[in-house]
C-alpha positions as CSV (number, residue, x, y, z in Angstrom):
1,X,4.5,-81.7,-8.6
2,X,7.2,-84.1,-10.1
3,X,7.7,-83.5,-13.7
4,X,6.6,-86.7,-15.5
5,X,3.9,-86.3,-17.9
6,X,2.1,-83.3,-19.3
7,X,-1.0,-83.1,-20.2
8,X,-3.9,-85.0,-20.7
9,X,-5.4,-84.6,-23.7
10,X,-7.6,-85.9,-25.4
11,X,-7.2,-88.3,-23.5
12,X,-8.7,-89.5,-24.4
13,X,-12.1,-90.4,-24.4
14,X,-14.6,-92.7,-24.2
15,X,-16.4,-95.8,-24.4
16,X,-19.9,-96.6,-25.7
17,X,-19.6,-100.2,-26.4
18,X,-22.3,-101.8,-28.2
19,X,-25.0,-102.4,-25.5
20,X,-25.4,-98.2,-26.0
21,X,-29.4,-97.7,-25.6
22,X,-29.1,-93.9,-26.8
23,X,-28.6,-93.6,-30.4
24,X,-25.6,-91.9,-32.3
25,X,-25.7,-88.3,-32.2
26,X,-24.8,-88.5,-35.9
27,X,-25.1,-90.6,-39.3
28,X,-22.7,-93.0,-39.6
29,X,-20.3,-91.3,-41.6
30,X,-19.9,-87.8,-39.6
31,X,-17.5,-88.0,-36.4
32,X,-19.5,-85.5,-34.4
33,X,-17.3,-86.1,-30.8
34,X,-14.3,-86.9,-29.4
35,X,-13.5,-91.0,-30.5
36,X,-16.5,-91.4,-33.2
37,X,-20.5,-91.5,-33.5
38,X,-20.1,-93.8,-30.5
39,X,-17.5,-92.3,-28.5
40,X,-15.5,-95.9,-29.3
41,X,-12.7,-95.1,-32.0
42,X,-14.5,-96.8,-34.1
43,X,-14.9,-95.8,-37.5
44,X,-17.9,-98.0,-39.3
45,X,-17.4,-96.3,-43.2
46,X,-16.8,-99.0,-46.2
47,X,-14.7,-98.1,-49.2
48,X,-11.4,-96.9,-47.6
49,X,-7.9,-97.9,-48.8
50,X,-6.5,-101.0,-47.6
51,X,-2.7,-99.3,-47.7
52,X,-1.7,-95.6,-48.0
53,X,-0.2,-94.4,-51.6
54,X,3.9,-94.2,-51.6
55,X,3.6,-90.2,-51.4
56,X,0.9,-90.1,-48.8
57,X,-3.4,-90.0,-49.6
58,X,-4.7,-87.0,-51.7
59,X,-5.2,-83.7,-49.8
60,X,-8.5,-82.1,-50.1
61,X,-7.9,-79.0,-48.4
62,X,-5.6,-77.4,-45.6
63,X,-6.7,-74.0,-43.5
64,X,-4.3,-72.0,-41.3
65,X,-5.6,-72.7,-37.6
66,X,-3.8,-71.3,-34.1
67,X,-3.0,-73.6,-31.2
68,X,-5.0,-76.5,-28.9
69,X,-5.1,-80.2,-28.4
70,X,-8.4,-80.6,-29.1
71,X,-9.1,-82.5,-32.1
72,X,-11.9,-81.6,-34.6
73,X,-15.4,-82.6,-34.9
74,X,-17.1,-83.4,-38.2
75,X,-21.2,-83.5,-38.6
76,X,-23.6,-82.4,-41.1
77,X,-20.9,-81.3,-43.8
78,X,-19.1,-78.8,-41.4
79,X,-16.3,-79.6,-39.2
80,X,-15.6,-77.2,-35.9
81,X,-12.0,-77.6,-33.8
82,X,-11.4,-75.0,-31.1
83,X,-8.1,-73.1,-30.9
84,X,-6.2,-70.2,-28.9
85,X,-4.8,-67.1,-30.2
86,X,-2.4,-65.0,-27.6
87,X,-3.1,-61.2,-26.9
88,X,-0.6,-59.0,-28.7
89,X,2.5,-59.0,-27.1
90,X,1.5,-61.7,-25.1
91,X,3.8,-65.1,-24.6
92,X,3.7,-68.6,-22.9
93,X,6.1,-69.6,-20.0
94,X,9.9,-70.9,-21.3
95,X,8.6,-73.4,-18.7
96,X,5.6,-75.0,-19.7
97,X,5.1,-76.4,-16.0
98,X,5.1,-72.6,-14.9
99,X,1.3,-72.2,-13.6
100,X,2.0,-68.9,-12.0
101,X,2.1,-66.7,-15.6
102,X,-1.1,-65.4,-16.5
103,X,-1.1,-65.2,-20.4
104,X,-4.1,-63.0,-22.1
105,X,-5.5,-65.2,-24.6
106,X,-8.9,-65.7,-27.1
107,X,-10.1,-69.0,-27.3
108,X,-12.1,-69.6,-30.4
109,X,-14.3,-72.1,-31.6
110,X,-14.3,-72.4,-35.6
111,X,-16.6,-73.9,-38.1
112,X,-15.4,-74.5,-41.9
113,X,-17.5,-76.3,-44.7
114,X,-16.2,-80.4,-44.5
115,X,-16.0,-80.4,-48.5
116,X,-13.6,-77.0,-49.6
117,X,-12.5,-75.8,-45.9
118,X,-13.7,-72.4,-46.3
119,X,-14.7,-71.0,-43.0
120,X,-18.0,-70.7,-42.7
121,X,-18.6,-69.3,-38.9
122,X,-16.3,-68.2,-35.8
123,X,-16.6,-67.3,-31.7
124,X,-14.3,-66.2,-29.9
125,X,-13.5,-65.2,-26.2
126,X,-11.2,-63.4,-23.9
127,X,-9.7,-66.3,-21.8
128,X,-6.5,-65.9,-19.6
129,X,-4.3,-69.0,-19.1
130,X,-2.8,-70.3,-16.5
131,X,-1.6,-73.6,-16.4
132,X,0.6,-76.4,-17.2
133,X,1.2,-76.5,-21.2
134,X,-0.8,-73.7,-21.7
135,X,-1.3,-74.2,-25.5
136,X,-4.7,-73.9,-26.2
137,X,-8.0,-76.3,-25.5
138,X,-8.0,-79.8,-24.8
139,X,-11.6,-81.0,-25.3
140,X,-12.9,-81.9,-29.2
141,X,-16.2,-80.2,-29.9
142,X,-19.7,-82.5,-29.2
143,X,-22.6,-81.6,-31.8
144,X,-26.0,-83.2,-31.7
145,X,-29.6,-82.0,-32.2
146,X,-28.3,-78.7,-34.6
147,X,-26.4,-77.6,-31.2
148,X,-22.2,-77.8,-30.6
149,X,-21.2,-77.9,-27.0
150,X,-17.5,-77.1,-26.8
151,X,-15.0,-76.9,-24.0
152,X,-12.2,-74.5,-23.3
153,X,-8.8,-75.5,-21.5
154,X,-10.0,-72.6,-18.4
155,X,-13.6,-74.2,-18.0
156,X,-15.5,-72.2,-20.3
157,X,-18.7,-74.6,-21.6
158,X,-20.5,-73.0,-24.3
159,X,-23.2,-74.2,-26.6
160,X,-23.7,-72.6,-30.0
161,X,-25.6,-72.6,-32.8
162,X,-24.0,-75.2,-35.0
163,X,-25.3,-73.7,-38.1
164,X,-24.6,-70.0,-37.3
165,X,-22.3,-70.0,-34.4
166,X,-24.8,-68.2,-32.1
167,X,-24.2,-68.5,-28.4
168,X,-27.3,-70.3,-27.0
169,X,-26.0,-70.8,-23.4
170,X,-22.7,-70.8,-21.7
171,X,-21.1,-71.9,-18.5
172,X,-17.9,-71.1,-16.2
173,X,-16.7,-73.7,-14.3
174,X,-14.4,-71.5,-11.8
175,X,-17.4,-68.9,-11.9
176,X,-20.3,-70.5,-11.2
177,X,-18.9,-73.5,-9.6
178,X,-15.6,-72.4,-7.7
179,X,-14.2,-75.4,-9.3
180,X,-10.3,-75.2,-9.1
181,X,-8.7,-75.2,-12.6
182,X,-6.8,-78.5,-13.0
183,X,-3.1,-78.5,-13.5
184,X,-3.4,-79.1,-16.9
185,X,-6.5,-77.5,-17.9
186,X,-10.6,-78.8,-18.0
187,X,-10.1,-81.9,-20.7
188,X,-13.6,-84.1,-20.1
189,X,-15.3,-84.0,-23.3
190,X,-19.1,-83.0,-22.6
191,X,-21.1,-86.4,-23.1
192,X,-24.7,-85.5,-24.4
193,X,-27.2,-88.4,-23.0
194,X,-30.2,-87.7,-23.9
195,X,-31.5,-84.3,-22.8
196,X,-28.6,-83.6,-20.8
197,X,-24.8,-82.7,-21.6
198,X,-22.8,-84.1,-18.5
199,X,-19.8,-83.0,-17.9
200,X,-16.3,-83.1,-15.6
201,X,-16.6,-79.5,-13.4
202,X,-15.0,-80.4,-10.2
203,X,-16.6,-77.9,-7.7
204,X,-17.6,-78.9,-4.3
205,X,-19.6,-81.8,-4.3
206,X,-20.1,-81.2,-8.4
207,X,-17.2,-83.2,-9.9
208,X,-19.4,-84.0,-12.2
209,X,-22.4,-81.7,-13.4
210,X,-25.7,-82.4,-15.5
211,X,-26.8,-79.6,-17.5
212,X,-29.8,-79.2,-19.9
213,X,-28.5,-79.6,-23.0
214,X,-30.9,-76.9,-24.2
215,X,-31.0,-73.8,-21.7
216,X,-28.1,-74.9,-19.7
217,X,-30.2,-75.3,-16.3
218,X,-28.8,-77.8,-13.8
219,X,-30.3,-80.9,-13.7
220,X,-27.9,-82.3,-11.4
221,X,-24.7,-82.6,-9.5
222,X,-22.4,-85.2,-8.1
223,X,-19.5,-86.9,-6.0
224,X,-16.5,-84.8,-4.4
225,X,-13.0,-85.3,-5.0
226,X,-9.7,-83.8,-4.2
227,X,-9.2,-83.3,-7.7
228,X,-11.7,-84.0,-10.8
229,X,-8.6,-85.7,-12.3
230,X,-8.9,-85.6,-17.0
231,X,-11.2,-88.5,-17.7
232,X,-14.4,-87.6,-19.8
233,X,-17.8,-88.8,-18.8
234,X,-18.3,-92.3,-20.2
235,X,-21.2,-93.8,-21.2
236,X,-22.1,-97.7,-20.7
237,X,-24.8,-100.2,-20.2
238,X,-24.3,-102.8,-17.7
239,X,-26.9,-104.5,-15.1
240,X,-29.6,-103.9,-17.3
241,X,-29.2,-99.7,-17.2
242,X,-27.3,-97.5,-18.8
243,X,-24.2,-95.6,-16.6
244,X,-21.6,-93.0,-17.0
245,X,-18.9,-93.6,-15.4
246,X,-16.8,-90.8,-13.6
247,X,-12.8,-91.7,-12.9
248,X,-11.7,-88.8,-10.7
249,X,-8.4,-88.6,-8.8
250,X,-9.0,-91.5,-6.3
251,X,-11.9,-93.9,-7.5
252,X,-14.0,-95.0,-10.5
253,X,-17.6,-93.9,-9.9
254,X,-20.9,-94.9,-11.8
255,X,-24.0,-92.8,-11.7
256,X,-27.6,-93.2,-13.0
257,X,-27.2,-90.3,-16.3
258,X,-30.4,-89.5,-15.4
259,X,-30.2,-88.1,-11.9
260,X,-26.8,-88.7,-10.9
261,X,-27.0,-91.0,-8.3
262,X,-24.6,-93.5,-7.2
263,X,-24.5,-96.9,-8.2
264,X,-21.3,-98.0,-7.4
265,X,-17.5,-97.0,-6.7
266,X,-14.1,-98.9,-6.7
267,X,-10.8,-97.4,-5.5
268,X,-8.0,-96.7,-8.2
269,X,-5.5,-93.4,-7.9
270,X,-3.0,-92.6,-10.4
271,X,-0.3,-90.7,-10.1
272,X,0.1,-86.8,-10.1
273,X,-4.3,-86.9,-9.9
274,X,-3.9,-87.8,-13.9
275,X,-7.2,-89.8,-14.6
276,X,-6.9,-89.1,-18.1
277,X,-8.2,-92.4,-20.4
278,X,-12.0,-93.1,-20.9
279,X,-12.6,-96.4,-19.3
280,X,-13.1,-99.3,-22.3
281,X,-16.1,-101.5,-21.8
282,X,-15.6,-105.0,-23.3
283,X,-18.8,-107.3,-22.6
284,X,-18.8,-106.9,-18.6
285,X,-15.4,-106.0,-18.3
286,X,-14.5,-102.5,-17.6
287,X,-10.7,-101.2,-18.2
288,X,-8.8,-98.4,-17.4
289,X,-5.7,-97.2,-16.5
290,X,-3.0,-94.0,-16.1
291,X,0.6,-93.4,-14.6
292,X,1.0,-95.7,-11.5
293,X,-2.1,-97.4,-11.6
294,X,-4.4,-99.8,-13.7
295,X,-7.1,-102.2,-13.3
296,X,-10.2,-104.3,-14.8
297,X,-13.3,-104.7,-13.0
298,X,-16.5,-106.9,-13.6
299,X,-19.6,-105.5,-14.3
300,X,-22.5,-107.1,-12.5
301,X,-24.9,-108.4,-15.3
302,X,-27.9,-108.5,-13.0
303,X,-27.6,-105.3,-11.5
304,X,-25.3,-101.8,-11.9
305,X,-22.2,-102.9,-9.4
306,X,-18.9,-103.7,-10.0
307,X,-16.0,-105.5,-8.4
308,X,-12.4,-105.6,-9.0
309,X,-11.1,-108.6,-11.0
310,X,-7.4,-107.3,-10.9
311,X,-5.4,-104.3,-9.9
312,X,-1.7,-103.3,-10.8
313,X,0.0,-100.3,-8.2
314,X,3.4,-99.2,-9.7
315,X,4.8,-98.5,-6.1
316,X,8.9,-98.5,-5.0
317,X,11.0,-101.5,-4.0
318,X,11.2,-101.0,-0.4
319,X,15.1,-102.8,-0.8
320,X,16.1,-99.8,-2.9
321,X,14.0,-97.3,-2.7
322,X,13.4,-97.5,-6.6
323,X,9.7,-97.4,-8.3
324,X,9.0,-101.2,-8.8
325,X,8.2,-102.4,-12.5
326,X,5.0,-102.9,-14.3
327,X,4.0,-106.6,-14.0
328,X,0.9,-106.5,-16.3
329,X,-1.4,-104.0,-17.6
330,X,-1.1,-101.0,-19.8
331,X,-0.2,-97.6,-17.9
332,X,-1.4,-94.9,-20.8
333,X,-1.3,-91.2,-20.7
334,X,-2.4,-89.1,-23.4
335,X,-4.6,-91.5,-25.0
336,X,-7.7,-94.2,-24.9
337,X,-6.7,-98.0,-25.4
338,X,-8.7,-99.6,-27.9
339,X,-10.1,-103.3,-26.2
340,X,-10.8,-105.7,-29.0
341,X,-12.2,-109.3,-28.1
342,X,-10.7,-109.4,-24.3
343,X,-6.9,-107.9,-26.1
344,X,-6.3,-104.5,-25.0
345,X,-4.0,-102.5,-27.3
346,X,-2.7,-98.8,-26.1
347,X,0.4,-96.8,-25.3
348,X,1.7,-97.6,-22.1
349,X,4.5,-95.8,-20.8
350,X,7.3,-94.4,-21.4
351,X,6.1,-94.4,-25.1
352,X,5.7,-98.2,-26.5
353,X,2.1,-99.8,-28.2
354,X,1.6,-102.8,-26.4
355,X,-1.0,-105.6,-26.4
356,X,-2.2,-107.0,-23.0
357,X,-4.6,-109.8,-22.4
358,X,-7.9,-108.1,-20.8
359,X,-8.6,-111.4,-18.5
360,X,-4.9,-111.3,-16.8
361,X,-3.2,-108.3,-17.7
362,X,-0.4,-110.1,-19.2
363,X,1.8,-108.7,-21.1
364,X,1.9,-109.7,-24.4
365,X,4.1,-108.1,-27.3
366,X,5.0,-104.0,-27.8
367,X,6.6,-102.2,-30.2
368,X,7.8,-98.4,-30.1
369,X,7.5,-98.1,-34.1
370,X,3.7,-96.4,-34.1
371,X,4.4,-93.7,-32.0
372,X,8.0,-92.2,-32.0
373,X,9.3,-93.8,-35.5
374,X,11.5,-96.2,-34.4
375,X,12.0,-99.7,-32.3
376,X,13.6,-99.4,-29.2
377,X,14.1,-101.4,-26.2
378,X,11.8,-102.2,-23.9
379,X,13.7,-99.8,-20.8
380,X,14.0,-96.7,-23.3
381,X,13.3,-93.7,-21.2
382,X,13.0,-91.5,-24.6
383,X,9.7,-91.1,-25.1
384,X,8.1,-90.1,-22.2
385,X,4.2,-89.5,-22.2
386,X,4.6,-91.2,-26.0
387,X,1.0,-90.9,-27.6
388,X,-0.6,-92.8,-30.5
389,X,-4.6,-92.7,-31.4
390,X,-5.9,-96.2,-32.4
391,X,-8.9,-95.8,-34.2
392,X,-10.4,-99.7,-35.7
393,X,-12.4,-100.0,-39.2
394,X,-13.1,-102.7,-40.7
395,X,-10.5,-105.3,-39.2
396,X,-7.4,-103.2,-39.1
397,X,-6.6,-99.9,-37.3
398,X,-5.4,-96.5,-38.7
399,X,-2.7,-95.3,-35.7
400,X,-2.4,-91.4,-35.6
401,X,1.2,-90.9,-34.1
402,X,2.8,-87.8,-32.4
403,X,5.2,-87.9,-35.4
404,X,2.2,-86.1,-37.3
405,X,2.5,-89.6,-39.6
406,X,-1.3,-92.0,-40.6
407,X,-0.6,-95.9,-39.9
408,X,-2.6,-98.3,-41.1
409,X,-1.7,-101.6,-39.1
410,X,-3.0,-105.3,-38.2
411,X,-3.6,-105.4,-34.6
412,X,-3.8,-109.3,-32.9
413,X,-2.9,-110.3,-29.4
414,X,0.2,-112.1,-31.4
415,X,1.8,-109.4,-33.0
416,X,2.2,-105.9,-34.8
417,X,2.2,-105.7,-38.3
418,X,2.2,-102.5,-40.0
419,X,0.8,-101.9,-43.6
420,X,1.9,-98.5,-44.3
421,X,2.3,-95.2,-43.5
422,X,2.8,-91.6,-44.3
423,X,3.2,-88.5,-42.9
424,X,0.6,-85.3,-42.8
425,X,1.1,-83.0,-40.5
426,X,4.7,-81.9,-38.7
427,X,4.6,-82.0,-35.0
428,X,4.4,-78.7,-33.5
429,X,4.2,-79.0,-29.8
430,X,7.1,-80.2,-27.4
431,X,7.7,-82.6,-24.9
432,X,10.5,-83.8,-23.4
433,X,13.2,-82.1,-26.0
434,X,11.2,-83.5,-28.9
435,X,8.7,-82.5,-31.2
436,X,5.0,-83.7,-30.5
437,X,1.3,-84.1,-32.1
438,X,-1.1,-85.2,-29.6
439,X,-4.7,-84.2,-31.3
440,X,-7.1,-87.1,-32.3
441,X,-7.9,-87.1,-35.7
442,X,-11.5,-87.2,-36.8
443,X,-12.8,-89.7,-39.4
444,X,-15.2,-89.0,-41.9
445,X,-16.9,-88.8,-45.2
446,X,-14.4,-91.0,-46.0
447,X,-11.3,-88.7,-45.3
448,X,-9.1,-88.1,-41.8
449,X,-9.1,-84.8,-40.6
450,X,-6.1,-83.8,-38.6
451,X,-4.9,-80.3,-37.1
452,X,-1.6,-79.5,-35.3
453,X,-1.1,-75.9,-34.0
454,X,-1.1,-74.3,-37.5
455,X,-3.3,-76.1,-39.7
456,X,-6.6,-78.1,-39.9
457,X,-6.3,-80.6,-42.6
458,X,-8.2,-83.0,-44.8
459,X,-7.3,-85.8,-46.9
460,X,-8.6,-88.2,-48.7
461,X,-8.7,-92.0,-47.5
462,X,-11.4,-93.3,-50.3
463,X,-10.5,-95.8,-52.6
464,X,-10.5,-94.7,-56.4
């Protein structure tokens, strides 16, 4: 395994689009999943401020939490994130890339009142780690119908009693589906579609797995692939039907929700098995992309089928034996680009935002400032795996950087413009000799909610 990029997290999740025939799992202003009410970063809540105060927005409340990726969920005045505590005397790898420490561990899914923080509820597990940046779990909390559904970083799917924290019915992947545990940990947030919570499993014919969102029961199992890859389930409507589509290691797949059955399947491998990014929908265009590979596709409107529009391969230069460099596209990792009116905007790689025309691919500006701090040039090899969450409201877009710092920006396919920023968390994790946070925030009741591996925060984004 070269050592490129770690993780995939939160990665980063999903699209619903607008042609969703399933209704939000929540009210408008809750953010009860990964990426919003609609799995789409965006964030439909009136009243918020159009630039953040000199010394930051007002803090509400902060709670001491342990480690994870995961970002928080917020529904129904509680908000639940999922952290891991180590055994006594327990410690991680100096290597995070060493897979072949077992670390005892509790994994922990936590539930605090969204208005003072006080805890309200907790469960927790024995879970031993054992893989690549083994901090804690990858995968944001899903709540709907008084039920949470959350996802550990070893393949532990439990659904609990969102009220009470009750275990209702849980899951093993490795258990009861011999599914290998990825390099970097299970990372597809469960998608609830109706009665069903479909998720990324990666057993034998079951890299992807419908269960009954209410006793558990498998409804349903689908496609094989050398690896499962990081990409959650995503839900879109095309053809006249509604699809989730599954990117595993070597294709994009799309399946009736339903049953599971395939509809149709296009060819696109990344790098090191890292499908990470939830393909964005925009009209019947379908994007997506990760390290070494990236392409759109056209959705048939008259019936579920796709076909490749265009495809960029980050091979080598056969003359010198050197990896050959991006023409067009957008090569993300830890995160989901945000496509807005046929301009995609995400953090392509090594560590730059960058616009790119959804038609073409074409590149068309970038700038380093929203996720490391600072401009750079174009060839800086600095910020490796650099991450930035791009969440839209209204018509601007608040930027979550892995410099803990809130950016509230204007996003058009001629330029950046920044409006402000401040900081609220510090970066905790590492990559790459610097200092990361890569945990999407959560959006509600007019206030961000952010964690790092300490704290769970909330702050205050209304205007006065």
């Amino acid at each position: 395994m070269t050592r490129f990029a770690p993780l995939a997290v939160g990665a980063i999740v999903l699209v619903a689009s607008g042609w969703l025939s399933t209704p939000p799992l929540a009210k408008g202003d809750d953010w009860p999943q990964w990426m919003g009410p609609n799995r789409d970063g965006v964030w439909a809540e009136t009243g918020i401020l159009e630039k953040l105060p000199a010394k930051g927005p007002k803090e509400v409340w902060k709670v001491p939490v342990s480690a994870g990726y995961a970002g928080p969920a917020v529904a129904g005045g509680k908000v639940y994130v999922v952290d891991r505590v180590l055994a006594k005397g327990a410690k991680n790898p100096d290597d995070p890339f060493d897979t072949k420490q077992k670390v005892a561990s509790t994994e922990r899914v936590l539930c605090f009142d969204a208005k003072s923080g006080k805890e309200l509820w907790k469960h927790g597990y024995d879970c031993t780690y054992q893989i690549s940046y083994p901090v804690g779990p990858r995968c944001t909390p899903t709540v709907s119908g008084g039920k949470v559904y959350t996802l550990g970083a070893m393949g532990d799917l439990y659904c609990l009693n969102a009220d009470t924290g009750k275990v209702i019915w849980s899951k093993n992947f490795v258990n009861n589906y011999s599914a290998k545990t990825p390099l970097w940990g299970f990372c597809g947030h469960p998608l609830v579609y109706k009665n069903l919570v479909i998720c990324l499993v990666g057993g034998e014919k079951a890299t992807a797995v419908a269960f009954d969102k209410d006793t558990g029961a498998e409804k349903w199992k689908a496609l094989d692939a050398r690896e499962p890859g990081y990409s959650p389930p995503t839900l879109i409507r095309a053809g006249g039907v509604d699809q989730v589509v599954i990117w595993h290691s070597s294709a994009i797949n799309a399946l009736d929700p339903l049953t599971g059955n395939l509809y149709w399947t296009v060819a696109l491998v990344p790098r090191y098995g890292m499908s990470i990014m939830g393909p964005r929908q925009d009209g019947d265009r379908l994007f997506a992309g990760g390290i070494g590979a990236c392409s759109v596709l056209k959705l048939d409107r008259d019936k579920p089928n796709a076909s490749v529009l265009w495809t960029e391969l980050v091979g080598k230069d056969k003359d010198k034996g050197e990896k050959a460099p991006k023409n067009r596209g957008l090569h993300p990792v830890n995160m989901t680009p945000f496509v807005d009116a046929g301009t995609i905007y995400g953090v392509d790689q090594p560590g730059m935002l960058r616009a790119v025309d959804l038609e073409t691919g074409k590149k068309l500006w970038f700038t380093h400032k929203p996720v490391i701090g600072k401009e750079e040039a174009e060839d800086f090899k600095g910020a490796g795996s650099g991450t930035a969450f791009v969440v839209k409201n209204g018509d601007r877009y608040f930027l979550f950087a892995e410099t803990g710092e809130l950016i509230i920006a204007r996003l058009t396919p001629k330029e950046y413009v920044e409006v402000s920023r401040a900081k609220l968390l510090d970066p905790t994790g590492a990559a790459f000799g610097r200092k990361v946070l890569w945990t999407h925030p959560a959006f509600a009741n007019k206030c961000v909610f952010v964690r790092n591996d300490k704290e769970l925060a909330c702050y205050s984004l209304a205007t006065e």
